[in-house]
N, C-alpha and C positions, 0 to 999 in steps of 0.2 A: 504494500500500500504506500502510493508515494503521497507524504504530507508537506504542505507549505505552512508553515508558522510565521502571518504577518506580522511584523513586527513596527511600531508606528515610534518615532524622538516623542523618549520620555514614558515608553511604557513600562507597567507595575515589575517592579523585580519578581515578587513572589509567584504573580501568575504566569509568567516566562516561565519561569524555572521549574514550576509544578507542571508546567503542561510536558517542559522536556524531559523530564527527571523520570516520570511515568511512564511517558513513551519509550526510553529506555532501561529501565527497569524491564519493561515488558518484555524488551527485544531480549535482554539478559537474562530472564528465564526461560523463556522458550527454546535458549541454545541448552542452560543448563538442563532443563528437564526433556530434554528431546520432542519439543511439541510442535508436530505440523504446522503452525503457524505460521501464518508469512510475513514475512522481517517488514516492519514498520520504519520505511525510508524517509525519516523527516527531517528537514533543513529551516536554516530560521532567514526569513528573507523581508526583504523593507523595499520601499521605493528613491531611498537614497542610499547612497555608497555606506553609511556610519547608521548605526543606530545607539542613541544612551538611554539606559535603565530610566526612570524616575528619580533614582539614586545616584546617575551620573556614573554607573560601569556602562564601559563601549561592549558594545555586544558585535562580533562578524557576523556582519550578514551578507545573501548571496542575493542580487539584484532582482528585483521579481519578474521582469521582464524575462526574464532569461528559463523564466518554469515556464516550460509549455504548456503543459496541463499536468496538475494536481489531483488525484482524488479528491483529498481532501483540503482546503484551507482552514485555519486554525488562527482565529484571532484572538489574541491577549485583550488586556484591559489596559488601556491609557493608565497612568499613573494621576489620574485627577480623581479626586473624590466628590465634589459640591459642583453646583450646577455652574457658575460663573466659568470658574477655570477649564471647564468638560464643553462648554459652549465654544468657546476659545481655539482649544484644541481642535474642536468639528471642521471651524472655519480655516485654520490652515489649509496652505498650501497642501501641505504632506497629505494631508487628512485624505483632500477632497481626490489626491491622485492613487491614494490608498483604496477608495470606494472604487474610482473607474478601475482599479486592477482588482476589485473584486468583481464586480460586473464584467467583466473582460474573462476571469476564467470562467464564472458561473457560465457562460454562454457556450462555453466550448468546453462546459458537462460538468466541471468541477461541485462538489458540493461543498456547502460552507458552515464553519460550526463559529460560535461566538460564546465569550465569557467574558461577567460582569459587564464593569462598562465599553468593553468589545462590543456589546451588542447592539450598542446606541451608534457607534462606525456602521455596524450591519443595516441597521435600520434608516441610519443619513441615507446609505443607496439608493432607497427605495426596492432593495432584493426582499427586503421583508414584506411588503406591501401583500394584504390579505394573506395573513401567516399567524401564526399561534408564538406567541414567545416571552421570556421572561426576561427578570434582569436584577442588576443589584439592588434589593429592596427598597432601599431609602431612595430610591430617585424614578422610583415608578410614578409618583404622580408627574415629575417631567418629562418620563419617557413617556406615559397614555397623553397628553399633552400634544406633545410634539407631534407624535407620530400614530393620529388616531384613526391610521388605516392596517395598524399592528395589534392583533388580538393581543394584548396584556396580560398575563397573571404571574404577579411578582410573588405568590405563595409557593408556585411550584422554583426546586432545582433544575432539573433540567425539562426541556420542552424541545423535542423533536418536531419537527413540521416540513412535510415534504423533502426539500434538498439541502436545509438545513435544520440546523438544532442549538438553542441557545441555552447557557447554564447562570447560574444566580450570582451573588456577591463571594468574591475576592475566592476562598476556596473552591467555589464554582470550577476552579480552573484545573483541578484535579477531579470532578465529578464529570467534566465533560473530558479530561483525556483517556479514563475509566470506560466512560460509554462508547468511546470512540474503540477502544484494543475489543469488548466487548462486543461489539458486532462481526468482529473476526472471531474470538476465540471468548466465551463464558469463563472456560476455568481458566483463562490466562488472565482475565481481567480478575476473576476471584483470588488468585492467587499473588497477583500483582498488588491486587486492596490491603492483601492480607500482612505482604510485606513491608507495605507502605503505612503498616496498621491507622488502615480508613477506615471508619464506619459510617459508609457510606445513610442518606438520609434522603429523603425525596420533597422534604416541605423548607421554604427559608421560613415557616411564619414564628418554629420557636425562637429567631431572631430576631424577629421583629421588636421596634418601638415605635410602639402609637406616637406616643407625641410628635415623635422627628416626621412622621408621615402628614400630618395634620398642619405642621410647619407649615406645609405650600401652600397654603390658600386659607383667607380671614377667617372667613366663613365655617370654613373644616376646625380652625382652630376654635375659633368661639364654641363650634357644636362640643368639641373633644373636653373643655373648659367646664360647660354644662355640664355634660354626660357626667365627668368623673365625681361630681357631686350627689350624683343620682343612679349609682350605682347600686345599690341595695333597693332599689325601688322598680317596679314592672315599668317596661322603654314604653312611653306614647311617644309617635310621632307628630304628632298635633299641637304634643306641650312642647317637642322640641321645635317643632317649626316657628310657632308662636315667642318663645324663646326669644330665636336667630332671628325674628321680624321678617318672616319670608313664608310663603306658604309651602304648603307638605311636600305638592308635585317638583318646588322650585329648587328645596334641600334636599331629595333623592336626587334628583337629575347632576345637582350641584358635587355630591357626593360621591357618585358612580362617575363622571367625568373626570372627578381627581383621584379619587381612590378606587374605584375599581369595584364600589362595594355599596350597599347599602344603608342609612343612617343606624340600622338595626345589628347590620351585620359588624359592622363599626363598634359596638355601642357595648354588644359582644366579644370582642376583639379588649376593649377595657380591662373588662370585667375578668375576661381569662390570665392579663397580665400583671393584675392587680392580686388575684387567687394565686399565681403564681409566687406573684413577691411577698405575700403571707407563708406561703409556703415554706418558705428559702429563709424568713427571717423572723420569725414568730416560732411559739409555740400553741399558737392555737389547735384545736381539732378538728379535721376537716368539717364538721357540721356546723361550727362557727364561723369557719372563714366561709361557707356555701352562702349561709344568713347576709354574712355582710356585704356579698357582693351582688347579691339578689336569687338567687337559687333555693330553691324549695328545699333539698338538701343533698348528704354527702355523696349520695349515692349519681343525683342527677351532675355533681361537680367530678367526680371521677371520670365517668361517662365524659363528656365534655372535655376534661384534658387528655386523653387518652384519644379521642379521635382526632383532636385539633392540632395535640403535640406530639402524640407517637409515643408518649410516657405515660407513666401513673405516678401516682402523690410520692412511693417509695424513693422513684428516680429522683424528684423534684426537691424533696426535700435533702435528697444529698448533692443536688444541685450539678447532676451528671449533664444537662445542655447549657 
């Protein structure tokens, strides 16, 4: 499998390194365990002569122009975290010749994977355009924004869609070079996770924090402001509208547009993080903390972190995510 790993001035050292480290790893067991697999030929390439880390190591790269077709291309993450400096970076020069040489293979078959904020490069193209895809948590409501021809859901890790596949924040970049050995060979990638001791996860949302998501917009945050006050109490959508001075229809629409989600589902979303942080820093008993964050009780609050986090109270309270 030949892979291209574009590399853009100034992208994240860790997701570089995790994407390549994997990939070789993988190559390194297959020799040693004698596994049919087929050697994963990846090169790390930029559309300038030089590329530096975020941190300012030069990384060699091999001209992109010069891959003729790729299976696969593999985009890292810019080393920008907040929207200013990730806006900035888009508009470059670099950036913009970095999208046409992804358009440029996609056409002549290549497929395209993307991690963290890689996937905001993918999605400038327009190769996302009517596509399913995720990205690093905290700037989903600028990614649904920007790019409101991109199915969104910053919950999931990784999201496959057609000829490409995009993975979540900053470790993402090991969950997508995982999926990636993984469509060749199962037990090479299980065995590859195993060495790399990953345990692997399929939701970003026990990383979530509400409030940084609520950030992006007045409105989101005044709702977010209310809510946490009113946590132990049954959600009306009418006192929250009422509230925010806007009517019902106008703070769902407002809500789904930035977040992705409903004022309920949101509201939800609190209540889980807040049961959470009891969890981890109280000694209350689950049927206490159920009471206080409005749940009927303990029974219906385990149910609930177990389907939303992928844990029960045991994990939570030793604080294993």
């Amino acid at each position: 499998m030949k892979i291209a790993v574009l590399a853009v001035d100034g992208v994240f050292d860790t997701g570089l390194a995790t994407m390549l480290d994997t990939l070789a790893t993988a190559n390194e067991l297959a020799v040693m365990q004698k596994m049919p697999s087929p050697r994963f030929d990846f090169r790390v390439v930029g559309v300038r002569k030089t590329v530096r880390t975020s941190l300012g190591l030069r990384v060699p790269v091999q001209e992109a122009a010069s891959v003729r077709r790729p299976d696969w291309v593999m985009v890292p993450a810019p080393g920008t975290k907040m929207p200013e400096p990730l806006l900035l970076a888009l508009a470059k020069r670099e950036s913009q010749d970095a999208m046409e040489q992804l358009r440029r293979w996609h056409r002549g078959g290549a497929r395209i994977g993307a991690a963290c904020i890689g996937s905001f490069l993918l999605a400038e193209s327009g190769l996302l355009d009517g596509h399913d895809a995720t990205t690093t948590w905290w700037l989903g409501p600028l990614f649904r924004r920007r790019y409101p021809n991109v199915a969104l859901d910053e919950n999931r890790i990784l999201v496959p869609a057609g000829d490409f596949v995009t993975a979540g924040a900053a470790m993402g970049h090991l969950e997508l070079a995982l999926w990636l050995v993984r469509q060749v060979s199962p037990a090479l990638a299980d065995m590859t996770a195993r060495y790399l001791l990953v345990d692997t996860r399929t939701s970003q949302a026990p990383y979530m924090i509400p409030v940084h998501l609520a950030q992006a917009d007045p409105v989101v945050q005044s709702f977010e402001r209310w809510a946490r006050e009113r946590l132990h109490e049954g959600f009306s959508l009418e006192a929250a509208a009422e509230a925010m001075n806007t009517s019902k229809r106008s703070l769902q629409r407002r809500m789904e547009s930035v977040l992705g989600k409903s004022p309920l589902a949101y509201f939800q979303d609190l209540r889980v993080e807040r049961a959470v942080h009891l969890l981890r820093t109280s000694h209350q008993d689950v049927e206490a903390i159920a009471t206080e964050v409005g749940y009927a009780d303990g029974v219906t609050l385990r149910t609930l972190l177990r389907k939303r986090l992928g844990c029960g109270v045991k994990e939570l309270r030793r604080a294993e995510i």
